[in-house]
Residue, then its C-alpha position, 0 to 999 in steps of 0.5 A: x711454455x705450459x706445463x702438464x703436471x704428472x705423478x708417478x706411482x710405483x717406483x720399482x726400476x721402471x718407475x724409477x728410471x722413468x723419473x730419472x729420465x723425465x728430470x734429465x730430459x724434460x726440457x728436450x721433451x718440452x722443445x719436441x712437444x711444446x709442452x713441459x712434462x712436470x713430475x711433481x708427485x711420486x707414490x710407492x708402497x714403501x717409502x723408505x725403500x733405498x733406492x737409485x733416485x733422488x727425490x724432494x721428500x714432499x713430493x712424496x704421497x704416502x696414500x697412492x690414491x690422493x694422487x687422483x683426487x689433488x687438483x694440480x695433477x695432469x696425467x698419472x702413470x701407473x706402474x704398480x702392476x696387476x689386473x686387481x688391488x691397487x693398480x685397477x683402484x687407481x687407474x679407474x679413480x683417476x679417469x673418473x677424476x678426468x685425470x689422463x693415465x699411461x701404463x705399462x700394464x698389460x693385465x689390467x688392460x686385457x682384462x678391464x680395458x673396454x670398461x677403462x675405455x668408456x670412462x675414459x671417452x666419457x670424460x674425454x681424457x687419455x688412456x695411453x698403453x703403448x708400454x704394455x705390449x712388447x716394451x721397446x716396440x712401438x705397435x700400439x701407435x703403429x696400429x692407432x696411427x701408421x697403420x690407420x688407413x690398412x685393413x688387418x687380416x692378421x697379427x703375429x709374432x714373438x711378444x714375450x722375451x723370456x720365453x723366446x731367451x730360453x727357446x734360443x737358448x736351449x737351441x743354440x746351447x743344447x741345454x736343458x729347460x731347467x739349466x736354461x730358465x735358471x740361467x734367465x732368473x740369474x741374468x734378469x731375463x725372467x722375474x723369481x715367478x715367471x709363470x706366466x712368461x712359460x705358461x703363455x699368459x702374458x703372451x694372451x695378455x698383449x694378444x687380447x690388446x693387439x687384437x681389439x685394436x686390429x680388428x676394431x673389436x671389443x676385447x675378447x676371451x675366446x683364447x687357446x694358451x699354451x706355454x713352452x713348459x712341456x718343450x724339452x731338449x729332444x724336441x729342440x733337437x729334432x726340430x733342427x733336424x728337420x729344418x725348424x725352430x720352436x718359438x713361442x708365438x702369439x696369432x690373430x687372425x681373420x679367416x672368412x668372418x671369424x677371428x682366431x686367437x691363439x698362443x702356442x710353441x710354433x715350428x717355424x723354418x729356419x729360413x723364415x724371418x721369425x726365426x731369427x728373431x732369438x734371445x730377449x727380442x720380440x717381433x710383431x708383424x702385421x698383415x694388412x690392406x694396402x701395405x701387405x707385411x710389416x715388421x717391427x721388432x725391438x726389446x720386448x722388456x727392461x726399463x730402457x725400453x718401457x721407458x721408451x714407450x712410456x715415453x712416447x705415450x707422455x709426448x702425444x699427451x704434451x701435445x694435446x692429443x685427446x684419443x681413443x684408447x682403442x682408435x675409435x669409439x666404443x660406440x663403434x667397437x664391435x663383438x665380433x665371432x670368435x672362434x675355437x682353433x678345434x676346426x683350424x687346420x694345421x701341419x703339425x709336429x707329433x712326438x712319440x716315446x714308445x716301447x721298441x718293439x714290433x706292431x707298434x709302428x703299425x699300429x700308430x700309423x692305422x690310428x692316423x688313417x682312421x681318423x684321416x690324418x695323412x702323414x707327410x713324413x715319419x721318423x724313427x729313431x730306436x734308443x736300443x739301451x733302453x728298449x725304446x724308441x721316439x716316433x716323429x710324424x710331420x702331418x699334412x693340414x688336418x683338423x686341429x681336433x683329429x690330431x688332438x684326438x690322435x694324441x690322446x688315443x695314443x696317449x692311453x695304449x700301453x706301449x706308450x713310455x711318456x706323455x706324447x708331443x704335438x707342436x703346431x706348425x707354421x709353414x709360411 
């Protein structure tokens, strides 16, 4: 039986459980693929490093990048992690040593992939990524290949786990932000620096991917972020009372002949599926022609399930399957009309904390009037020992613009207490 020879650079726990299960497994994986995945180098920034893995030491590469330059390597994966420095080093030497690559990482990709793309095409190897969009969840091959004959009309859905830990969390604990997150670093779910889990950066990495890969398109920065940093307690809470959840959600969308891309906290029902889909989980669903709604949803981070992924990226590799990285040619790939959510319109959730006294309900709703904003519902609930009291609007559809602009002339009158709230809502 043949052998695909293949190195792994960067051995942090993914890494290393990848070549744990790779040196327990490989010979299960060669019956399934006909093929024998063979790890014969391993890479690290330290070497001496203690770790949970047991290695012939010359195996080991002290220089990351004779990884692509050796003859008898096949297929590198890449873990080092980043769009810059070592990672886009090694990734763009290897495809243009013709050497096939599986990564986990989403930066890179969204930010180099159309070039990564070429290379790769031009010389006629692999450029595998399951593992960089929602872990365990098998999208990226759903897309290139189960979904092959739909026509997409939208993606969406929960694609990071530790904003949506914390969300729930907050929800089902009444915690605040900060008790939350730091329960998160203390359990694993978020990394000492999880800015951008909360800031919605890793949700636009995955969505910029999953995007060019449903509407066959050339990777695209026309994208509105938002993270879940601005979300407190109260607003958790008032959600609930009107019968919703907050969750982080990540959207692409085809409307007439423009795509829109957007990452923002969503009040969703809690009747809808989305809503269930609480702690480390994430949930992508897929809108298409001829099958309507999908729904895959699984571990979105965690050795396990990249390892998964990886996994399934190294088997299509065994077998001799020599793709697309985007499912068809960059000859083919389009610039499609991205567009701004500015002129998308919305049902939407508004908070106010304001002085409590007379005029200034009055006043808030004649500036929704003005800028033909109609209110669906209104809720006033006075906080009489401090003087104050938190205004709730639920508006019909209008204009993203109007209800931005709407929050900022409120945010400028005096009887305002603190920064006011405005949360999307998905009525679906």
């Amino acid at each position: 039986m043949k052998k695909l020879n293949i190195a792994i650079v960067g051995l942090g726990n993914i890494g290393s459980y990848l070549f744990k299960y790779l040196s327990k497994n490989k010979m299960i994986l060669a019956k399934k693929n006909n093929c024998i995945p063979n790890v014969i180098y391993l890479s690290a920034k330290n070497k001496n490093r203690k770790r949970k893995i047991k290695f012939n030491k010359k195996m080991f590469l002290n220089n990351y990048l004779d990884a692509t330059k050796k003859e008898d390597i096949d297929l590198i994966v890449e873990l080092i992690g980043g769009a810059e420095g070592p990672a886009k080093k090694l990734v763009f030497k290897a495809l243009q040593n013709k050497k096939h690559v599986v990564t986990a990482n989403k930066a890179l990709i969204a930010k180099y992939g159309d070039q990564l793309s070429k290379i790769a095409e031009k010389n006629r190897v692999n450029l595998e990524f399951e593992a960089s969009v929602c872990g365990g969840v098998p999208i990226i091959r759903s897309l290139k290949e189960g979904l092959i004959a739909n026509k997409i009309n939208k993606v969406f859905g929960i694609f990071n786990g530790t904003s949506n830990y914390i969300l729930s969390s907050m929800e089902k604990e009444n915690k605040s932000f900060s008790e939350v997150l730091r329960n998160a670093k203390e359990l694993g779910y978020a990394e000492s620096n999880p800015t951008s889990d909360l800031n919605g950066d890793d949700v636009a990495a995955k969505l910029k991917i999953l995007t060019s890969l449903c509407f066959n398109s050339f990777l695209n920065k026309k994208i509105h972020v938002e993270g879940i940093k601005e979300i407190d307690k109260d607003d958790i809470n008032y959600a609930k009372k009107l019968g919703y959840k907050i969750k982080l959600l990540g959207y692409a969308e085809l409307i007439g002949k423009y795509i829109y891309q957007r990452v923002h906290p969503t009040l969703i029902k809690k009747s809808s599926y989305v809503a269930s889909i609480d702690g480390v989980l994430n949930a992508v669903i897929i809108d298409g022609i001829p099958v309507g709604e999908s729904i895959i949803q699984g571990e979105g981070a965690g050795p396990a399930a990249t390892t998964s992924a990886l996994i399934s990226d190294i088997s299509s590799i065994l077998r001799g399957n020599i793709k697309f990285p985007f499912s068809i040619s960059n000859k083919e790939r389009k610039n499609l009309d991205f567009k701004q959510i500015s002129e998308r319109s919305f049902s939407a959730y508004l908070r106010f904390e304001v002085v409590d006294k007379p005029g200034v309900l009055s006043n808030i709703t004649q500036i929704f009037s003005k800028n033909n904003v109609s209110i669906k519902r209104l809720v006033q609930d006075p906080n009489k020992n401090k003087g104050s009291s938190s205004i709730i609007i639920i508006t019909h559809p209008s204009k993203d613009r109007s209800l931005n602009k709407i929050i900022n002339i409120i945010n400028n009158r005096s009887y305002v207490k603190k920064k006011s709230k405005l949360i999307r809502i998905d009525d679906n």
